[in-house]
N, C-alpha and C positions, 0 to 999 in steps of 0.2 A: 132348738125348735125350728128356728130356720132353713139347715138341712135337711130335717125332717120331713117340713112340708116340700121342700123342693122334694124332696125323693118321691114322696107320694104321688106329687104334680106329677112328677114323670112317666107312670103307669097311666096315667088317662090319653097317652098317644101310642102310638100303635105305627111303628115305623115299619115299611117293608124294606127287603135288602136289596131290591133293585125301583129302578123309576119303572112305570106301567101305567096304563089307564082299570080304575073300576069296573069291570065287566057285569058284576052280579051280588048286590048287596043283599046278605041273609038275616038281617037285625034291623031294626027301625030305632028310632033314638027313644030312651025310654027302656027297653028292651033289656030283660034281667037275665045276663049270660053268664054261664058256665064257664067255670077256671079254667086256660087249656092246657092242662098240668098232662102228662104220662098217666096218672091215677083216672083222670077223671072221664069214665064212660061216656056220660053224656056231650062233652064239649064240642062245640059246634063253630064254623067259622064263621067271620062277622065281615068280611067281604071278598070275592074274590076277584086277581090282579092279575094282569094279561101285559107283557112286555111285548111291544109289536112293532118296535125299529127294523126287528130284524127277525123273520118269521122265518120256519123249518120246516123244510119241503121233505118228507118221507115216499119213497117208494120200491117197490118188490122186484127184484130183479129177474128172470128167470135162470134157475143151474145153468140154463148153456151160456150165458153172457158176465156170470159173474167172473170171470177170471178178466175178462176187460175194466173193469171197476180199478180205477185210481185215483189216490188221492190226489186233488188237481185237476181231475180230467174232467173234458168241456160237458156243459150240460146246456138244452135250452129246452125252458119253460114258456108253456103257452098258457096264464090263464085263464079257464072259462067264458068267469063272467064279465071281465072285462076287455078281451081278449088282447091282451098287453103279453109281448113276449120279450123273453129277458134272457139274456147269456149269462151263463154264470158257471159256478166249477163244483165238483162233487166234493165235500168238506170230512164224510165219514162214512163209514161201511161196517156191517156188523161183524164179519171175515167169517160169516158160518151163515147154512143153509135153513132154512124152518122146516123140519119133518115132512112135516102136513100137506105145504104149497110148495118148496122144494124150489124158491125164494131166496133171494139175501136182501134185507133191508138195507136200503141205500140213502144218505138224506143229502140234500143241498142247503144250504144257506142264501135267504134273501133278499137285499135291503129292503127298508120300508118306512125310512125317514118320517117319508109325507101321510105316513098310514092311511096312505088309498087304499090297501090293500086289508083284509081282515082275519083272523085265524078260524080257520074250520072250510075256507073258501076250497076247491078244488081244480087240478092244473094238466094237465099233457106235460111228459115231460119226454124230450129225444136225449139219446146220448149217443154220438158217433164212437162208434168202437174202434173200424180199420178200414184205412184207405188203398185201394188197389188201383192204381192207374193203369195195368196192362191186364185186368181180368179178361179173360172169354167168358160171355156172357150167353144165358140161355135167356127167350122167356118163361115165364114163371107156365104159361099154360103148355110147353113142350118139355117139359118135368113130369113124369108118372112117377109121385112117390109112396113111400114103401118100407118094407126091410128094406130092400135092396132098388132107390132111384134109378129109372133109366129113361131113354128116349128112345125114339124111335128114328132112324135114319135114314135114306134115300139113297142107295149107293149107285157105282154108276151105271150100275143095269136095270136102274129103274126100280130095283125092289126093296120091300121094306124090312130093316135090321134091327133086331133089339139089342140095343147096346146100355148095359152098366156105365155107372157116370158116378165119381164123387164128384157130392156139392160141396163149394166153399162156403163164402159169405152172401149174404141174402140182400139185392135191393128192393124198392117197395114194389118193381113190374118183373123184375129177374134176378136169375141167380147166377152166379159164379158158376162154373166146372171145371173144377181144379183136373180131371183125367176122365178120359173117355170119349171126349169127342176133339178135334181139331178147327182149327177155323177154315171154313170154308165145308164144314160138312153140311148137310143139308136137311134138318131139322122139322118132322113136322111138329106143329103147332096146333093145341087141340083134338077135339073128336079121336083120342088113338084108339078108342076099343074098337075104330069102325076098320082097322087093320091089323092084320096078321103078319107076321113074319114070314118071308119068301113073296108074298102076296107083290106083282107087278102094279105100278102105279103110273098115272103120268102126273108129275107132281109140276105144282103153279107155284112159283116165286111168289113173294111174299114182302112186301117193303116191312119190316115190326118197327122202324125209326129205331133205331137203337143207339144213335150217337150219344143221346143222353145219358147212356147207361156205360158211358164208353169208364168214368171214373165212378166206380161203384162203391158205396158205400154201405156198411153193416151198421145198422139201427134197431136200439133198444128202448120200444116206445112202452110206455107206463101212464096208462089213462086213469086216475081217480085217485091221484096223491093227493094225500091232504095236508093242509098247510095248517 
């Protein structure tokens, strides 16, 4: 009989299989609930459990940046709402694209010991892809793109060139140009429908500061991951 009722006792607790905090209790005490057997249509849960040591940052990558995706590779997340940013590394990848948005789901892993942080909250998330210390760099506004990217040039009889250009990698004020133009060519910047090609020009130097841009960096930003 002893065993008995201990066996019994043992059904009135209700252990989960991890540690969590109760997020949303669906029964009040009293509360006459449904067996949660396979058979039983109606059964319903009776609370539910949120692990948040360690929260799971999800976000969409676009096709052109998924072949960057490693495991390991750096990530930093910029929280919203608390604006707390955090270094951290990409943990899994789904290695296939979504039809639809043409996407790879990427997620990161966060700690969150002190559960300052909460699930459902949303994040900025950067991932550097690839560093180029000796790019030639354009600005982003002396880029006409297209099928076919080009710029416009100043050669040295004053007149203006259409010249094809592949881009490389993209920073957040300019791009790379892996072929098409050299350094030291003469670039304009802006307004290009207001010239034509052959069209003579007396062209104005331009400072664009660009030493910042001297180590260029390709970034794949992901606004509204949710944690």
């Amino acid at each position: 009989d002893l065993a008995r009722y201990k066996a019994m006792q043992a059904y009135s607790y209700v252990r989960a299989p991890f540690n969590g905090v109760v997020t949303y209790r669906y029964a009040d005490t009293g509360s006459l609930i449904a067996a949660g057997t396979d058979e039983s249509k109606n059964a319903m849960p009776i609370v539910r459990l949120a692990q948040s040591e360690v929260l799971r940052l999800r976000m969409p990558v676009p096709a052109s940046d998924a072949n960057y995706m490693l495991v390991g590779g750096p990530a930093v997340v910029q929280v919203q709402s608390t604006g707390e940013i955090i270094h951290t590394k990409i943990v899994r990848f789904t290695r296939s694209l979504n039809q639809d948005t043409r996407t790879m789901l990427t997620e990161v892993d966060i700690p969150n010991a002190a559960l300052h942080l909460e699930p459902g909250m949303y994040a900025n998330t950067t991932f550097p892809l690839k560093h180029d210390r000796q790019a030639l760099v354009v600005p982003i506004d002396g880029i006409v793109e297209g099928d076919q990217p080009y710029v416009l040039l100043v050669n040295k009889k004053n007149r203006v060139v259409k010249q094809p250009v592949v881009l490389g990698i993209q920073g957040p004020n300019c791009y790379e140009v892996v072929s098409g133009v050299s350094a030291g060519d003469r670039v304009i910047v802006g307004n290009q429908g207001d010239y034509q090609p052959g069209e003579k020009v007396t062209p104005s130097p331009v400072d664009m500061n660009l030493t910042s841009f001297r180590q260029t960096s390709r970034q794949s930003r992901n606004q509204g991951g949710q944690k």
